[in-house]
C-alpha positions as CSV (number, residue, x, y, z in Angstrom):
1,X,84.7,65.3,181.9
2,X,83.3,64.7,178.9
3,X,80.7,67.7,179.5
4,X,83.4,69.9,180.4
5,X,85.1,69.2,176.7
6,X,82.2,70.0,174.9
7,X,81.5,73.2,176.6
8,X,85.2,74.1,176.1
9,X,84.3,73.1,172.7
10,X,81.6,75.4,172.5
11,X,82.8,78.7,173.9
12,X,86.1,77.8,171.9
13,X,83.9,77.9,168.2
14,X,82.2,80.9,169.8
15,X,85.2,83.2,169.9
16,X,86.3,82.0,166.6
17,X,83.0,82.6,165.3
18,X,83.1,86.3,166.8
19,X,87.1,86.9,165.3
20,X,85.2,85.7,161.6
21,X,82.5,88.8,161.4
22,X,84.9,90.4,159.3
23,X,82.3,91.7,156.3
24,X,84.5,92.0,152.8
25,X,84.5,92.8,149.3
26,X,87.0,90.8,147.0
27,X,88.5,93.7,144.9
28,X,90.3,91.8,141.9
29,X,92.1,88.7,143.9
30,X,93.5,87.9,140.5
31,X,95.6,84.1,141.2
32,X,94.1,84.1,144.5
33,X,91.1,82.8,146.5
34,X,89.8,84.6,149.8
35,X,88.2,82.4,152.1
36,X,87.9,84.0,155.2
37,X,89.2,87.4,157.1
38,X,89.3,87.8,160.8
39,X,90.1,90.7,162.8
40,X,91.6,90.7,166.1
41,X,88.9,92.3,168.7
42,X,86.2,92.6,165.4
43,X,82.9,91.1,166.0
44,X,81.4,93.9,163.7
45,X,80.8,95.5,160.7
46,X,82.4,98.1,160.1
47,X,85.4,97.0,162.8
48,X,86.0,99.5,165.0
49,X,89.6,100.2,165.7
50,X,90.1,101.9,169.0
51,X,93.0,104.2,168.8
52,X,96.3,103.3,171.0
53,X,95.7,99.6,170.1
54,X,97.2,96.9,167.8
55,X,95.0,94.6,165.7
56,X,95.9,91.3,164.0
57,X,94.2,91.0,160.7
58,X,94.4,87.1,159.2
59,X,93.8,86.5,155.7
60,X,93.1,82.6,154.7
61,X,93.6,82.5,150.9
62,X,94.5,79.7,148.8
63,X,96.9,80.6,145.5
64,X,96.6,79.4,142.0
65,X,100.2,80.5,141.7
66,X,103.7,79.4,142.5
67,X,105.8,82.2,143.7
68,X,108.8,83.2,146.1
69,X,107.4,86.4,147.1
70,X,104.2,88.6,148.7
71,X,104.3,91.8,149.3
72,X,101.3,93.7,151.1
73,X,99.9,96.9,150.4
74,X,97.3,98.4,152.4
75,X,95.1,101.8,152.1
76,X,92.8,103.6,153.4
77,X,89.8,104.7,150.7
78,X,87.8,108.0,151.9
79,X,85.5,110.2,149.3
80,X,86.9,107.8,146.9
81,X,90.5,108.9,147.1
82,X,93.2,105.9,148.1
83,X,95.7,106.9,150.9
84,X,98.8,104.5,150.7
85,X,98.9,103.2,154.9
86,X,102.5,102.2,155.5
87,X,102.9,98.9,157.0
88,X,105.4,97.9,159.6
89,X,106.6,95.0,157.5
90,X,105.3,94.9,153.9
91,X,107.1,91.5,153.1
92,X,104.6,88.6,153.9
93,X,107.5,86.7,153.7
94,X,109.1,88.3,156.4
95,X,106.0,88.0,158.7
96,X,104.6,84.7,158.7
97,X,104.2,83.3,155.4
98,X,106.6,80.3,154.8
99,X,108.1,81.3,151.1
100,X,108.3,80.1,148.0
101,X,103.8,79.6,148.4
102,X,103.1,76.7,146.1
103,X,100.1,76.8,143.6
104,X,97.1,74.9,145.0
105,X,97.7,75.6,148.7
106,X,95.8,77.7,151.8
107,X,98.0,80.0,153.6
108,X,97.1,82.3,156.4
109,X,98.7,85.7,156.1
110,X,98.8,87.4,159.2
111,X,99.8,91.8,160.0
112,X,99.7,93.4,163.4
113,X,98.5,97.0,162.7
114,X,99.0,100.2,165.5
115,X,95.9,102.0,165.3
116,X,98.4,105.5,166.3
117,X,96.7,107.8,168.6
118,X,97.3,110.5,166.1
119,X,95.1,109.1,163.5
120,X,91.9,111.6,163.5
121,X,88.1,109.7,164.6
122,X,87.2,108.4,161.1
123,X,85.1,106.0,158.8
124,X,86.6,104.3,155.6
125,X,87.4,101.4,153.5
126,X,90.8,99.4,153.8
127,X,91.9,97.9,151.1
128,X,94.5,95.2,151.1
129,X,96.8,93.8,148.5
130,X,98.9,90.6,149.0
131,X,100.8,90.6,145.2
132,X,103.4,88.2,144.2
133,X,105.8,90.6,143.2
134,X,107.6,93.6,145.0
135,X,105.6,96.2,142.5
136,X,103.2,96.0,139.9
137,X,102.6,92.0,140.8
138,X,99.4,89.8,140.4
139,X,96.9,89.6,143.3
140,X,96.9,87.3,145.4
141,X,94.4,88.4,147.1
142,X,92.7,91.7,147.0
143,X,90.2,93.1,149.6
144,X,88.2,96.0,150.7
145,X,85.9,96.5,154.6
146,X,84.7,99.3,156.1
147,X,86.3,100.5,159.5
148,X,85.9,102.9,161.9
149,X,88.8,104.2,163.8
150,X,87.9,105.6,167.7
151,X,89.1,107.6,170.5
């Protein structure tokens, strides 16, 4: 039995370990603090998103800040020109963040994503915003990674 736990154990940290390959650059988290990004089905860098699929992307960040809101914003960065992606529910308070985030605490801030079948085979950076305000707020949390998106 007690073999059987451990192995459970094991292949348990395994998949979690594979979820976690998620490569990143922080890109200005300003009263935020990344500290780790996993990626449904991304064992990889660059993730490759298969078209006709949904991903879960998971941001743990811990906040400096107080605030009631967090809104994402998400694009996609190709020859250096920023594409705004429209997300199917921008308010992290709305997905699962638990609002007001106090200052000082880890959250986990999680998006489903439809990679549409219409989207052409490509390779670019996402970037994602998490700001404490509707527009114009403070980051959160700021990030950019490579993907490739497949037929």
């Amino acid at each position: 039995c007690v073999v059987r736990m451990k192995i459970i154990i094991f292949l348990t940290a395994v998949f979690v370990l594979a979820e976690c390959a998620v490569v990143f650059k922080d890109c200005g988290s300003k009263v935020g603090k990344i500290t780790g990004i996993a990626v449904s089905g991304c064992s990889d860098s660059p993730c490759n998103l298969v078209k006709g699929k949904n991903y879960t992307v998971n941001v743990t960040f811990t906040t400096m800040e107080a605030t009631d809101s967090a809104y994402a914003y998400v694009y996609g960065i190709l020859d250096g020109v920023s594409v705004p992606f429209p997300l199917p529910q921008p308010d992290g308070c709305m997905s699962n963040l638990k609002c007001p985030l106090k200052s000082n605490q880890t959250y986990v801030y999680s998006a489903t994503l439809p990679v549409l079948s219409l989207y052409p085979d490509v390779k670019l950076v996402v970037k994602w915003e998490l700001q404490d305000a509707k527009s114009g707020g403070n980051d959160l949390f700021c990030f950019e990674t490579p993907i490739s998106v497949t037929g």
